[in-house]
N, C-alpha and C positions, 0 to 999 in steps of 0.2 A: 520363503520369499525374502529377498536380501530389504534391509531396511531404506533405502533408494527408491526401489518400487516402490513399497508400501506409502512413502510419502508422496511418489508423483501419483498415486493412483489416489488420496486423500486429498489432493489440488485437483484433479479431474474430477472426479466427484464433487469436489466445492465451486468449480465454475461449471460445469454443465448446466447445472439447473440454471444459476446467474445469465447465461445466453440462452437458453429455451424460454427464460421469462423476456430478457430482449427481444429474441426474436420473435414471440407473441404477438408484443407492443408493437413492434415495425410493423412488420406484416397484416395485423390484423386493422389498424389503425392508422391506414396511410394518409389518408386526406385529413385527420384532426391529429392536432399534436399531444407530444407527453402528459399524461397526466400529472398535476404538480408535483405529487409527493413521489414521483419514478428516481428524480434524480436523488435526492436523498435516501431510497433505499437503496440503489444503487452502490450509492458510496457508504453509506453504513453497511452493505453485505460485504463489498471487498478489502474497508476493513477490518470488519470482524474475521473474515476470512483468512487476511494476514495473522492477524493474532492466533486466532486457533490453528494456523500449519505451523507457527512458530511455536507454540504451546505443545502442542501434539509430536511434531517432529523430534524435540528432547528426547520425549520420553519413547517414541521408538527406535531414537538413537541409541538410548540407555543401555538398552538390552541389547544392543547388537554387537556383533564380534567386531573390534574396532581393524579399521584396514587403513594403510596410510594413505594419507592424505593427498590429493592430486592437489600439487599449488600452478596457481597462475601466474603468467609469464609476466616478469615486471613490468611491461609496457602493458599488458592490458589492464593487468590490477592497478597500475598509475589514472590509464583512462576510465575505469569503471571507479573511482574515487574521484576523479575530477567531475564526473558527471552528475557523480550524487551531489556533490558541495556545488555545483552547477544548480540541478534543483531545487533542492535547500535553497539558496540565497534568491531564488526566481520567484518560491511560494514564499518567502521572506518578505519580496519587494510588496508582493500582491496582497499578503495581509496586512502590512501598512496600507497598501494604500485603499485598501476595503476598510479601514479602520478612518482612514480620514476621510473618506468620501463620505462615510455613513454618520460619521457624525455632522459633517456639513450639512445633510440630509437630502444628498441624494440618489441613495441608497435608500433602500426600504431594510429596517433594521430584523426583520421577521424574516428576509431572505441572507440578508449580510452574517447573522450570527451561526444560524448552520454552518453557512460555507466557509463563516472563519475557524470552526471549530473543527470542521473538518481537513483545513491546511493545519491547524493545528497540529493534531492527528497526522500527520503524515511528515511534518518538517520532522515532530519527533521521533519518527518512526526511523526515517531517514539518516535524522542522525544519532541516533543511537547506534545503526547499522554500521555508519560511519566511520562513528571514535572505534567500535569494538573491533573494525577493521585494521583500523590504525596502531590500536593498541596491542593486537596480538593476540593468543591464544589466553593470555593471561590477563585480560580483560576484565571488569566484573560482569557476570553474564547473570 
């Protein structure tokens, strides 16, 4: 099994259940809403999720017989980097301004700090993805 598969079929695997447990929730539960702590496991599964296919994915890359590399056409790899630093500067905007509402106090600071800490999480995530884009294969990885 080429090392490709192996890793989409490790994301199939890591979101299946992630929507069999959504789909649960909906379905089972139409007329009352989420339960509170849905959305924070949620977002803690999918980025644990990121983490461990990039963790994982290395090391099935390791062993594998290397093949050259398919690069993307300048215009889309320009558009697929404008969109990140699009993002980035969006969850940017949102955690200031989740950072001043809550201190003003009108935010509940018991819901504001999850959810800052999970843009957190993900600006970094992002741009990490980012620079190592920009920077090349010779990036620190």
């Amino acid at each position: 099994m080429q090392a490709k598969n192996k890793i989409r079929a490790l994301i199939f695997g890591l979101v299946l259940p992630y929507f069999a447990v959504v789909m649960y929730f909906v379905l089972r539960i139409q007329e009352h809403p989420l339960p509170a702590w849905f959305p924070y496991f949620g977002m803690s599964y999918l980025l644990g999720s990121i983490i461990l296919v990039t963790v994982v994915s290395r090391r099935i890359a390791r062993g594998a017989q290397p093949q050259t590399a398919v690069q993307l056409r300048p215009a889309l790899r320009i558009a697929l980097r404008a969109y990140a630093g699009y993002l980035i500067a969006v969850w940017c905007g949102l955690f200031l301004w989740g950072t001043v509402e809550t201190m003003k106090g009108k935010l509940e600071w018991q819901r504001a700090l999850p959810a800052g800490a999970f843009l957190l999480a993900f600006i970094g995530l992002f741009a990490r993805w980012l620079y190592t884009d920009v920077k090349g294969p010779k990036a620190v990885r």
